[in-house]
N, C-alpha and C positions, 0 to 999 in steps of 0.2 A: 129233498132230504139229504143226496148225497151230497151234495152242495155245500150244503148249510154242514153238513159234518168234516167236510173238505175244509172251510173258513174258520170250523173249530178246532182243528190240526194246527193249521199255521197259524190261528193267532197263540196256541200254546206252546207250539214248537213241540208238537209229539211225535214221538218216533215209530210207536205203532197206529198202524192205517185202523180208523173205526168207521165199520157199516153198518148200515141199519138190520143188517140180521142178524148183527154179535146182540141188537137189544131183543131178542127171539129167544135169546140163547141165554141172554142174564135173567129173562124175566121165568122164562121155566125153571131154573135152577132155583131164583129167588122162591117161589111157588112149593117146591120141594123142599127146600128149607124151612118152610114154616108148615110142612107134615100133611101138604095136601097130595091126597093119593095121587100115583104117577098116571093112571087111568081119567081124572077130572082134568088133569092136565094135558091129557094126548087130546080129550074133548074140545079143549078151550085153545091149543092150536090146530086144530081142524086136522088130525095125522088120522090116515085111516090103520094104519099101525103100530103099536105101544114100540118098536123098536125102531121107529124113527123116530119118538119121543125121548127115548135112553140118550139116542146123539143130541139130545136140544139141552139134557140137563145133567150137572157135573156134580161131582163128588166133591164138598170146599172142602178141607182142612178144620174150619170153624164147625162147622156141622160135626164131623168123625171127634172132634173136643166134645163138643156136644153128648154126645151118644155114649163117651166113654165116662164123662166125669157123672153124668144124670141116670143114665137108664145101664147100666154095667152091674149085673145081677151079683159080683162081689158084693158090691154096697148091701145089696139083702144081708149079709152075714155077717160084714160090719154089724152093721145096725141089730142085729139081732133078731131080723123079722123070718 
């Protein structure tokens, strides 16, 4: 795999090194992004601790949009509810 990730650097000419455990690290995040609790997540990488879990999955920018345009309890009072 490091290999095959190695051969896909240089034929793109990228400037940052990718390893197979940045895909550990996308795929937890990814996982948290679509609202699945961070405890199914620690399960499903094998962490016997929820705080080795925290370091696998990031906080995007696109998510915090998220959270503030959708679920932002102003909008209750916009709306009138």
């Amino acid at each position: 795999m490091r290999i095959f990730l190695k051969n896909i650097e240089s034929e793109l000419k990228l400037t940052e090194h990718i390893t197979p455990h940045m895909f550990r690290h996308t795929f937890a995040t990814t996982l948290l992004e679509k609202d699945v609790d961070i405890r199914y997540i620690q399960s499903i990488l094998g962490h016997s601790s929820i705080s080795t879990t925290q370091i696998y999955t990031h906080v995007t920018y696109f998510k915090q949009i998220e959270i503030l345009t959708e679920k932002n309890p102003i909008n209750d009072y916009r709306l009138g509810a």
